[in-house]
Structure formats: C-alpha cells, structure tokens
C-alpha positions in Angstrom: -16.5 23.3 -29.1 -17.2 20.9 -26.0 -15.2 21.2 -22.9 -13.4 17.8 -22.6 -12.4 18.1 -19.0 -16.3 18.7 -18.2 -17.3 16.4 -20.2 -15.1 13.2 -18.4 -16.0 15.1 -15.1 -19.7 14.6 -15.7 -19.3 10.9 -17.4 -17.8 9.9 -13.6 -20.4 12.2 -11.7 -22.9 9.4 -13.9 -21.2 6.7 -13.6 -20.1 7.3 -9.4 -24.4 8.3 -9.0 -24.6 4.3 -10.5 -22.0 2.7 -8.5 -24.1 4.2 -5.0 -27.0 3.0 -6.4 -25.4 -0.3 -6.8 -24.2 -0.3 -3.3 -27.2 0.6 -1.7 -28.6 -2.5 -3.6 -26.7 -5.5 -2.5 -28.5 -7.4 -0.2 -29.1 -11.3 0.4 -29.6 -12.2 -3.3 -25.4 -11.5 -3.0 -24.6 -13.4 -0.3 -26.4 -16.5 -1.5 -24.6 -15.9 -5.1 -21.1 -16.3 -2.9 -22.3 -19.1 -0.7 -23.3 -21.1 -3.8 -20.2 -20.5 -5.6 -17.7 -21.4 -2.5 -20.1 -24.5 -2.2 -18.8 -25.2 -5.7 -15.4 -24.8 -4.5 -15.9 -26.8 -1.7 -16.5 -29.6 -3.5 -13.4 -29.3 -5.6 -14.5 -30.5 -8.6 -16.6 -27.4 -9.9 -15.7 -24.1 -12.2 -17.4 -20.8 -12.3 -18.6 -20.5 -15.7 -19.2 -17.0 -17.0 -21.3 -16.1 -20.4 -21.9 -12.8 -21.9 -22.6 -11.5 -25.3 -20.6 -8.2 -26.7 -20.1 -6.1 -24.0 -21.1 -8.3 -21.3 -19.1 -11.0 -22.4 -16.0 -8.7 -22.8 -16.6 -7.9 -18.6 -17.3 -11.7 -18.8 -14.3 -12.7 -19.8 -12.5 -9.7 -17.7 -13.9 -11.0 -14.7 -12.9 -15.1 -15.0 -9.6 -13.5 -15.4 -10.0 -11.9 -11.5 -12.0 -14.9 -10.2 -9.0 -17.8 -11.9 -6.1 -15.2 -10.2 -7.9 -15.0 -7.1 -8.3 -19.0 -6.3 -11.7 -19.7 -7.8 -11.3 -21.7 -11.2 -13.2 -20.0 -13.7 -13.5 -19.9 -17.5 -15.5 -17.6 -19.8 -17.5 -19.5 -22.6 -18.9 -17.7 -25.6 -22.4 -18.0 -25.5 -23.0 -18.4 -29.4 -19.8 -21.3 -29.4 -21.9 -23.0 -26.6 -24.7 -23.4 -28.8 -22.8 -25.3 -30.8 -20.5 -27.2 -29.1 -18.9 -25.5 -26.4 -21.7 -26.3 -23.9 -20.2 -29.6 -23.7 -17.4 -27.1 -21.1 -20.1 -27.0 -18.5 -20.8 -29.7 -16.0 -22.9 -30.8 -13.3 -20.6 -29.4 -10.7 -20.3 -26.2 -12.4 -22.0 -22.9 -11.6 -22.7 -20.7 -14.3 -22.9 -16.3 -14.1 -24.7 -14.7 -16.9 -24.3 -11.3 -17.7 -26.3 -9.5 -19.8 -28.0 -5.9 -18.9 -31.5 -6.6 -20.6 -31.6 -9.9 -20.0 -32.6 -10.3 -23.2 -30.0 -11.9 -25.3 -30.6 -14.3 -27.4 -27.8 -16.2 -27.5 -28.0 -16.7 -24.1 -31.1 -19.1 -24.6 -29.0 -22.4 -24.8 -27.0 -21.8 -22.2 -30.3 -20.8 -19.4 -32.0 -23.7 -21.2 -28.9 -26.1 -20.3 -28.6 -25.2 -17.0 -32.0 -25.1 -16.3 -32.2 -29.3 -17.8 -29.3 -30.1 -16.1 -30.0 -28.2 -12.7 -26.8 -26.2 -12.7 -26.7 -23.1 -10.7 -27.5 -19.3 -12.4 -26.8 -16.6 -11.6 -27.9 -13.6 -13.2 -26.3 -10.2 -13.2 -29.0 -8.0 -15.2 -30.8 -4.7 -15.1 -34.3 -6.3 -15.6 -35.9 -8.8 -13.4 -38.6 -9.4 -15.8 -36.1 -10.5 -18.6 -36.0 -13.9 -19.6 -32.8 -14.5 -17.7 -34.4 -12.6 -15.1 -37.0 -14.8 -14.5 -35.3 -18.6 -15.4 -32.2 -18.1 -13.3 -31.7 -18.7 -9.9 -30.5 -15.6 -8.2 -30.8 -12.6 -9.9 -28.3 -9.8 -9.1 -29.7 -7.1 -10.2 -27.8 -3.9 -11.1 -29.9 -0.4 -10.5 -31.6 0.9 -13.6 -29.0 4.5 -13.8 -28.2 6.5 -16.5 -25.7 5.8 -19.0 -23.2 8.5 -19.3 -23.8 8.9 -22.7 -26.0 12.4 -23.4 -28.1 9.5 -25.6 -28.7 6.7 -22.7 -27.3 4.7 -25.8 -23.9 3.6 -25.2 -23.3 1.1 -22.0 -21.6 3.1 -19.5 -22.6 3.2 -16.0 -24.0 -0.6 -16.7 -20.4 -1.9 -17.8 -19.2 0.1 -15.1 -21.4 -1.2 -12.6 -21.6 -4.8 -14.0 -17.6 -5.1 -13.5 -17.8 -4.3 -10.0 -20.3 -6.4 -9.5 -18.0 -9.1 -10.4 -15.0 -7.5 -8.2 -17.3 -7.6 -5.1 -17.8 -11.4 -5.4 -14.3 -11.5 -6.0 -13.4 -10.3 -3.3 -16.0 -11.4 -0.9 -14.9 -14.7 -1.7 -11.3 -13.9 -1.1 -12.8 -12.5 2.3 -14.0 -16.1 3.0 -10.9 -18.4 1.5 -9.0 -15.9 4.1 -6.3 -15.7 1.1 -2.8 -14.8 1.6 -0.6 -12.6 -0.1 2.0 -16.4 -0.2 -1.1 -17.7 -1.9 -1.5 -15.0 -4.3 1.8 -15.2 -5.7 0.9 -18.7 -6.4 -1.2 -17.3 -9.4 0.6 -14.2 -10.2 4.7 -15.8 -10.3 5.1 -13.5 -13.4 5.5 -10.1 -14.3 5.9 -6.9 -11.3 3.1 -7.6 -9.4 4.6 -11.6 -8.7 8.1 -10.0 -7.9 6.9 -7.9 -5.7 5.0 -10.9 -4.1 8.8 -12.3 -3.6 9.7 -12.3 0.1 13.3 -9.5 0.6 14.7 -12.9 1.7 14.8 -14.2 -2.0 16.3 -10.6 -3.5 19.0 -9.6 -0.7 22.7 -10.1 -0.4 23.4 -12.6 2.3 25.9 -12.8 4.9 29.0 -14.0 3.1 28.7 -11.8 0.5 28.1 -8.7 2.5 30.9 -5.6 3.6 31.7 -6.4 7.3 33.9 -4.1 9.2 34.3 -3.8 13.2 32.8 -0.3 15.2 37.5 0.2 16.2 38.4 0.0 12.3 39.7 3.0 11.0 38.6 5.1 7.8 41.4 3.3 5.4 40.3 0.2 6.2 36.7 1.2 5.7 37.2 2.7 2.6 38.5 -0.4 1.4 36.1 -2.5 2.2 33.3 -0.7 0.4 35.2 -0.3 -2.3 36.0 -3.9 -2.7 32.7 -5.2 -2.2 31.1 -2.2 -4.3 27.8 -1.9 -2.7 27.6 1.7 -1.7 28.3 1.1 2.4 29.4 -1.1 4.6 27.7 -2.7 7.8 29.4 -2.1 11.0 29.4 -5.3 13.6 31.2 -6.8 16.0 30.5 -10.7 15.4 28.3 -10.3 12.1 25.0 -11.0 13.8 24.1 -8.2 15.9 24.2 -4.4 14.2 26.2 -1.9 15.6 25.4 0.4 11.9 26.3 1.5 8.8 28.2 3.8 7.0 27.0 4.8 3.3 29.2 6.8 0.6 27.0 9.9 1.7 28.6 9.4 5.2 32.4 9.8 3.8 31.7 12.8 2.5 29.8 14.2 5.2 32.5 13.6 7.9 35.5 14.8 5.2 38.4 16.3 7.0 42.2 16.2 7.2 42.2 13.3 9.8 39.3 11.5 8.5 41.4 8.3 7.6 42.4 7.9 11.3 38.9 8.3 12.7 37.1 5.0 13.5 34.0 3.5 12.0 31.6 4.0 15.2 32.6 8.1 15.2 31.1 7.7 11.3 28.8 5.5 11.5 24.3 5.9 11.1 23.5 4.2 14.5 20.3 2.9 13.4 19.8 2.3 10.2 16.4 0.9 8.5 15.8 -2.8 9.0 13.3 -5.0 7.8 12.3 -8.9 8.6 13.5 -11.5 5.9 9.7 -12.5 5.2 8.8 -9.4 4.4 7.4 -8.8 0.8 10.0 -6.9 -1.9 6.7 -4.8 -2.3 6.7 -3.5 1.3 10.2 -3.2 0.7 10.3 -0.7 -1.9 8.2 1.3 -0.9 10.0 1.7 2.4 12.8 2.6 0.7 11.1 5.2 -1.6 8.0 6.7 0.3 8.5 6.2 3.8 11.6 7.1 5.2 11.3 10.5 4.5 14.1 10.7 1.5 14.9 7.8 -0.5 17.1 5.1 0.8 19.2 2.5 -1.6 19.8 -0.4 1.7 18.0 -2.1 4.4 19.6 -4.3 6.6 18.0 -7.8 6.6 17.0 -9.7 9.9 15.4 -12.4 11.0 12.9 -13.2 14.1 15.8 -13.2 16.1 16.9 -9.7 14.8 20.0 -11.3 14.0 21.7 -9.9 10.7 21.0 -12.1 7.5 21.4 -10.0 4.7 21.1 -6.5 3.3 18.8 -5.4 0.7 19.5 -2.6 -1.9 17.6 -0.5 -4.1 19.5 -1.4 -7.0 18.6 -5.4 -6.9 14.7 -4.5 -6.3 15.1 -2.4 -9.9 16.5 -4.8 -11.4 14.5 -7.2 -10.4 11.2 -5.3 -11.4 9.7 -4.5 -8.6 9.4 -1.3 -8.9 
C-alpha cells in the first residue's frame, strides 16, 4: 500500500524545488514581456491574446480569466479554432502569449505564423528555447527544465504548476504598475463574496435615523426599551447623536443584573469605547475585525466618518447576510 500523506508531501517538495527554480530564473526577458503588454494597454485599443493546446491552453484560458479581472483585456483563443477561423480574433494591436512546455505543438503553427506576417508581439512561455516557438517568438519566458512530480516524469506537474505562476507574476506585476485599487477591483468583481466584501461598511450599515439613540442620564427602563424596540442587540449612547459617549450590548444587561438595575443610568452601564471603524472602509476589513481581531467576536461597530462623527453602526448580522463572510 502507498502512503498517501507521503506521497502529496513529496508531489509539493517537487513541485516547491520547481517554483525556486522558476524564481531564480526571471530576469529581463520578464520585464520586457510586461512592458510590451502595458504598451498594448496604453494604446487602448489592444487585447492580450493567450493560446495553448490541452494542458497549456486549460492554464491559458485560467490565466485570461486573472489578466480580464485584473484590468488587462484579455481573451483565450483555441489554437486549432484559429486555424480555421478564429485567427480573424487577433489584431494588429494585439499581443499574443503562447504556452506550450515543448514548444512543440502543432497547432500552434498558424497562430506563430500569423503573428510573425502580421508583426504582432509573442510571447512565449516554454521549457525549450530551441523549440519552434522557442525560436520564432519574440521573448521567450522560459520555465526551468524540473522534474514532474509524477515517479514517471510523464504527467505535467511542476510545468502546469510553474507555467500558472508564471502567468500570476505578470499579473501581478502589471497590477504593480496600473497602481490598481481595491475601488477598481470591484469594478470587475461586483458579483459574488469577493465583490461584497469589496463594498465599502458605508453601503451595508444602519444609518443615523434608523439607529437606537439614548442619552449617558437615561435610566435602565428606558434603555431597555429602546433596544428592544429597535431590535438590534444594543443601543448607542450620545448626547447630540454625533459624538460617542458608548454602547451598551444585551451582554451588558446581564452583566450589571441587580435589584436596582432599572434605576441605574446608561453611562454606569455603558462599554466606554467601543470598536469604530471609518465609513470607506471595505465590509472585508470589516469582518474580519469583528471575527479575528478584537480578541472574541463582536456583532457591532460604530460607523464614523473623517470627522469621527457618528454615521451609522454596522452589525455582524447584515455582513452575513450579505455574504461577506
């Protein structure tokens, strides 16, 4: 019987031995891949084009998906569709990545041969500089020749490993260079978790008219009503709704229970300072203040703005139902 655990231990002992080598191997060749693709951009009117066959052109397709959510306009184009038809989708303006570990594939013939007539940019991401795509393409990228984690050297591995990150570094270096903000970002991610969390706590809280108000001199009766009334688990003590004085949760009542606990007044009950956070701040930031770094979990943040006057209050509850977390 094989040991499973060893056996996924070793395939990322292989696989971590070929993303070093990859590290150690980026050099110029990388930079001018990223300066000729923000050139593109630059322009405006250019797409990254990525072509792969199989494997590659499942990463191929993987990575347009990172370089389109990441503001660089980018499609994936089946290099055996292109050959009859498709390579009608690539332009003048265009630059076009190639993937293919041998460098070898046929079907990627048309497509070096079309760039090559029409002068459009290639880049190559292969293992062999010698390979036809190697040779015809402009800059060659060239991933490290390390051992597949397969006992075989058959199945691609480390080089499907290595060839995705390859594609995340010029993600990201471009990113680095578009100085992109986490505003634009939810431009191209509105749906789903990851574009709520994008959502500023500005756009999720309860605001001001809606929110349980009582004075620091009001006594425990009139407390309790309140935050019964309104329902949201405490109730914000103030003097003129802008500035905090505290808050007093439902864990408060019952810590301060005793026989003349309706006649005590809410400053004697109150949590003096209670978590705040600025209106712009992402609902992502948010949660995870609430959950991981206030020592125990909290369910409400008081909202403020650059004034830290009060605006709103946050609570767990809304961020769950909202799918953020």
């Amino acid at each position: 019987m094989t040991n499973d655990i060893q056996v996924a231990r070793d395939t990322l002992q292989i696989e971590i031995a070929g993303m070093t080598q990859l590290m150690n191997n980026i050099d110029d060749r990388f930079v001018r891949a990223v300066e000729t693709i923000q050139t593109m951009k630059d322009r405006k009117n250019g797409r990254l084009i990525i072509t792969g066959m199989g494997k590659s052109g499942h990463i191929g397709q993987k990575m347009a998906a990172t370089f389109a959510s990441t503001g660089t306009p980018s499609y994936f184009v089946h290099p055996g569709e292109a050959s009859h038809g498709d390579l009608g989708m690539i332009t003048e303006q265009d630059v076009v990545i190639a993937i293919s570990n041998s460098g070898g594939a046929p079907e990627l013939s048309d497509i070096i041969a079309y760039t090559r007539r029409f002068s459009i940019p290639l880049i190559a991401i292969t293992s062999k500089a010698d390979s036809a795509l190697g040779k015809h393409c402009d800059i060659c990228l060239l991933l490290p020749q390390a051992d597949e984690a397969d006992p075989n050297g058959l199945a691609p591995t480390t080089s499907t490993t290595m060839t995705i990150a390859m594609g995340d570094c010029l993600a990201m270096a471009l990113m680095a260079r578009m100085g992109l903000t986490s505003d634009d970002f939810k431009t191209w991610h509105p749906g789903g978790k990851l574009g709520q969390k994008l959502l500023p706590v500005s756009e999720l809280m309860d605001k001001k008219p809606d929110l349980p108000f009582v004075s620091p001199n009001d006594t425990m009766d009139k407390v309790i009503i309140t935050l019964t009334e309104k329902n949201m688990g405490c109730v914000i003590v103030s003097n003129d709704k802008h500035s905090l004085s505290g808050l007093i949760t439902d864990g408060d009542l019952k810590r301060h229970m005793a026989p003349d606990f309706l006649t005590k007044t809410a400053d004697k009950i109150m949590t003096t300072n209670p978590k705040t956070i600025a209106q712009d701040t992402l609902a992502g930031v948010a949660i995870d203040m609430m959950l991981r770094k206030s020592g125990s979990p909290i369910t409400s943040l008081i909202v403020i703005d650059d004034n830290n006057d009060l605006t709103g209050m946050l609570r767990l509850q809304t961020l769950l139902s909202a799918g953020v977390a």
